[in-house]
N, C-alpha and C positions, 0 to 999 in steps of 0.2 A: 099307860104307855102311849109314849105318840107316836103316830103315824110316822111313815118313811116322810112323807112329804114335811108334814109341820116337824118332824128334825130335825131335816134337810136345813129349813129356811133357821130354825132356833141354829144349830150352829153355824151360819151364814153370817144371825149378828153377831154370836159369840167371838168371832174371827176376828169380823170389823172391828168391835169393840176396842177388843181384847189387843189387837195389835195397834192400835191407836195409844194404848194405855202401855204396853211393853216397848215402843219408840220412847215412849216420855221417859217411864222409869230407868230405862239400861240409857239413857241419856245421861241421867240426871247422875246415875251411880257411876260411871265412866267418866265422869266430871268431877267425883269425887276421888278416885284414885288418884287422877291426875293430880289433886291439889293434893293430896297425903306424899304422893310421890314428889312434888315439887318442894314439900317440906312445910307446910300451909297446917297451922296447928287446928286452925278453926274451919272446921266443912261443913257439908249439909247433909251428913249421913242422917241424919233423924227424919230429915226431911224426903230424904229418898225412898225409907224405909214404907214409907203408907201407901204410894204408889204401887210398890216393888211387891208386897204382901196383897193389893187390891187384884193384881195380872196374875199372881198364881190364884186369885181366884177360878178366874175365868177359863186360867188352864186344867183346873180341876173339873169345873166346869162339863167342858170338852171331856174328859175321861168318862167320867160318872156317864153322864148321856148316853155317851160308844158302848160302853160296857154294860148296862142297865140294858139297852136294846138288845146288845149278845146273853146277856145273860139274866131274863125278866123275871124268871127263878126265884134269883138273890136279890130279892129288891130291898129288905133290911138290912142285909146285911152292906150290900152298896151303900143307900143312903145315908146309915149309922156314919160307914167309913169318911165317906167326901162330906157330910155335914161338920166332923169334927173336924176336919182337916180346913173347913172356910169358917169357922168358931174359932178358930185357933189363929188363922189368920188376920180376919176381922180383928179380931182383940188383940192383936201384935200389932196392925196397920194403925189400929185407932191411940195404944199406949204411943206409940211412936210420934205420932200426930203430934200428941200433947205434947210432946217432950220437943217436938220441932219448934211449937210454937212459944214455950216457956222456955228453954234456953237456946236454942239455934237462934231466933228471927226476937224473940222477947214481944209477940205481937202474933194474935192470930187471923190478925187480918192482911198478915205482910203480899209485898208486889211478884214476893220471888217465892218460887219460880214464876207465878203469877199470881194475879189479883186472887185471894178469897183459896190458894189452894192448899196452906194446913187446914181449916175449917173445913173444907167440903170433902176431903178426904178423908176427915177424922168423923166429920158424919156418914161419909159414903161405907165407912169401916166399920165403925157402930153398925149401921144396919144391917150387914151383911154379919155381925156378930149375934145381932140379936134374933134374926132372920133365924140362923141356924142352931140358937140354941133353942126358939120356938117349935125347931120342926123336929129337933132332938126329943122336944117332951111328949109333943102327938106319937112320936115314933112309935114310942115305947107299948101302944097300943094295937100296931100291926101285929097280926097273927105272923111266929116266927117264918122262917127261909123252908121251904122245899128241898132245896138245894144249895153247898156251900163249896164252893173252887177251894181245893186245899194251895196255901201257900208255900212255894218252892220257891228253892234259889231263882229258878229259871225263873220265874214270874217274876219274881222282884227286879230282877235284871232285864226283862222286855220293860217291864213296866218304867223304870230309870230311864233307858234307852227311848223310849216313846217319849216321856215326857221332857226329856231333852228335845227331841223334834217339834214338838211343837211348840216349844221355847223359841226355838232357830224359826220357826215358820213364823209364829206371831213377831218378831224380829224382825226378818225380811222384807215382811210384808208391810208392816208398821215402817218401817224405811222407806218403801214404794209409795205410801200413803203421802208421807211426809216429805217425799224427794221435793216436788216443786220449791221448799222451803230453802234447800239447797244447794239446789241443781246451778253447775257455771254453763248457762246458753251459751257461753262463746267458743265450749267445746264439747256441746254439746255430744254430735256427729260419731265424735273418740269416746264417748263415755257412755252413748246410750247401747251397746250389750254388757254394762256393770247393772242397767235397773233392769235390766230384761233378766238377767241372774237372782235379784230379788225377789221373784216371782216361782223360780223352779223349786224352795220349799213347798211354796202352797199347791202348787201343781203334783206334787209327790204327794201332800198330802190328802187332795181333792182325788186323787184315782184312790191311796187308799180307804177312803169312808165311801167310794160305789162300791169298790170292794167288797167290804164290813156287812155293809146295806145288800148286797147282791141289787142294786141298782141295776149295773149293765153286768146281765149275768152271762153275754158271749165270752166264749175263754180266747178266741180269735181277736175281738176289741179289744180286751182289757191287756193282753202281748201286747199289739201295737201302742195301744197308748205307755205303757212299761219301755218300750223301747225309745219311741220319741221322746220320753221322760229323759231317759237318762241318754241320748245322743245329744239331744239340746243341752244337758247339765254341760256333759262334754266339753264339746265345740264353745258354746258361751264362755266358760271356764280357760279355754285354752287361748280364743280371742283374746279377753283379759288379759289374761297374763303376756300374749303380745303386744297386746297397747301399752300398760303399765313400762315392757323392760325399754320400750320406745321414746315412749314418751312419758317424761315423769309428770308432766301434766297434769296426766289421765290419773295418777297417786295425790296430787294435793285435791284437784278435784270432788273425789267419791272419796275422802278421809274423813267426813261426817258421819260416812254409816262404817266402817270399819276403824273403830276406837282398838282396837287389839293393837292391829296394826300401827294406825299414829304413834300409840303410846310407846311400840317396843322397837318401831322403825325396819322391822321387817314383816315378812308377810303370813304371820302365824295367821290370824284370821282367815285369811284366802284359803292357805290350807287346810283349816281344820273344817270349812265348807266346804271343799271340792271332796275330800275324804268321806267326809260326814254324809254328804248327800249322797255320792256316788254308791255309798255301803246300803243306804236306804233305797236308790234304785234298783241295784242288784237283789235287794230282799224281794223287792212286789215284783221283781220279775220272774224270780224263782218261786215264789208264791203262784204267781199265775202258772206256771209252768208244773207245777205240779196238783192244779185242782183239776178237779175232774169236769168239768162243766165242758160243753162243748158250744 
């Protein structure tokens, strides 16, 4: 088990990583709609696909860790679960690879998306395939579970719902990462509460893991930071959307990180994060509101 502290910082880089690697991939696949939708017979779904199977690593990643520290019990039976689950993916990322580089590009050493990236994906996939069918065979040698959480609908359905959120945070944040790439400085001033918006998943989800952790175990702190969570979601949210009906600008502007949007010309994306987040702050607040801690 590690420490609060060294989990802390392992999912610190799993974050970084991980959101660096979910900017590229929901790039790269948002790129591919576009061309299926434009009627474009040939795309780079194969080539999307290694990326896209490498980021639910990491998101798994993130699970396993949370849930092994809640519940160190079940430690076979966790790491059986999320080993098969990055074996599975690994070998999907790495089939994929191959297929990118024999009929998508006919070349594994092609420039696109960049230099060297069917190859280094299709090994980065291997590893994590082999990695886990390794740790699958040691397993088998663990004395079985103490303890095993029965599986209910409800679980299955927090567990969806969660792993949705940390989809949208790696997301976000990987958009925040990447903004400079983007950013139009000449309107800047109008569009900087859109990256400040970028940042309220991971804010949601850094109060939830003090939470998890009993970190900041005041139930006094943990309100307050729930409320400024979700006032800034707010406010941020509602600025937007007066910049945006003001000035369309401030729309072609931040149309790099809301592909929903571009694609369908209205503002399904905006929405389904003002929703989505707002539903997530009302949870940790009600959460807090109802622990006992003082």
């Amino acid at each position: 088990m590690l420490s609060k502290r060294n989990l802390v910082i392992t999912l610190t880089v799993i974050t970084i990583v991980g959101s660096l690697l979910t900017a590229l991939s929901s790039n790269m696949f948002f790129d591919d709609i576009f061309n299926i939708g434009a009627g474009m017979l040939r795309t780079t779904m194969f080539a999307t696909f290694p990326a896209v199977f490498l980021t639910m690593d990491f998101v798994v990643a993130i699970f396993y860790l949370l849930r092994l520290h809640k519940r160190p019990k079940e430690f076979k039976g966790l790491t059986r679960l999320y080993l098969i689950l990055t074996a599975s993916f690994g070998g999907l990322g790495a089939i994929f690879a191959i297929l990118a580089g024999a009929v998508t590009y006919h070349n594994f050493l092609s420039t696109q998306p960049f230099k060297g990236y069917v190859l280094i994906f299709m090994i980065l996939n291997l590893l994590v395939a082999i990695a886990s069918g390794v740790g699958l065979y040691f397993l088998r040698k663990v004395k079985d579970d103490e303890e095993k959480t029965k599986v209910t609908f409800k679980h299955v359905a927090k567990t969806l719902g969660w792993f949705m959120f940390i989809c949208l945070v790696f997301n976000r944040f990987g958009m925040f990462l990447g903004s400079p790439m983007y950013i139009y400085w000449r309107n800047f001033q109008k569009t900087f509460p859109f990256y400040l918006t970028l940042l309220v998943p991971l804010y949601f989800g850094v109060i939830k893991v003090l939470m998890d952790l009993e970190i900041i175990k005041n139930k006094k702190t943990n309100l307050i930071l729930s409320i400024c969570g979700l006032a800034c979601h707010v406010v941020l949210f509602v600025a937007l959307a007066i910049l945006e009906i003001t000035d369309t600008g401030v729309i072609s502007a931040i149309s790099p990180a809301m592909p929903l949007d571009r694609m369908a010309s209205l503002p399904i994306e905006f929405i389904i994060q003002f929703v989505s987040l707002a539903a997530v702050g009302v949870i940790l607040l009600v959460k807090v509101v109802k622990t006992k801690q003082e």
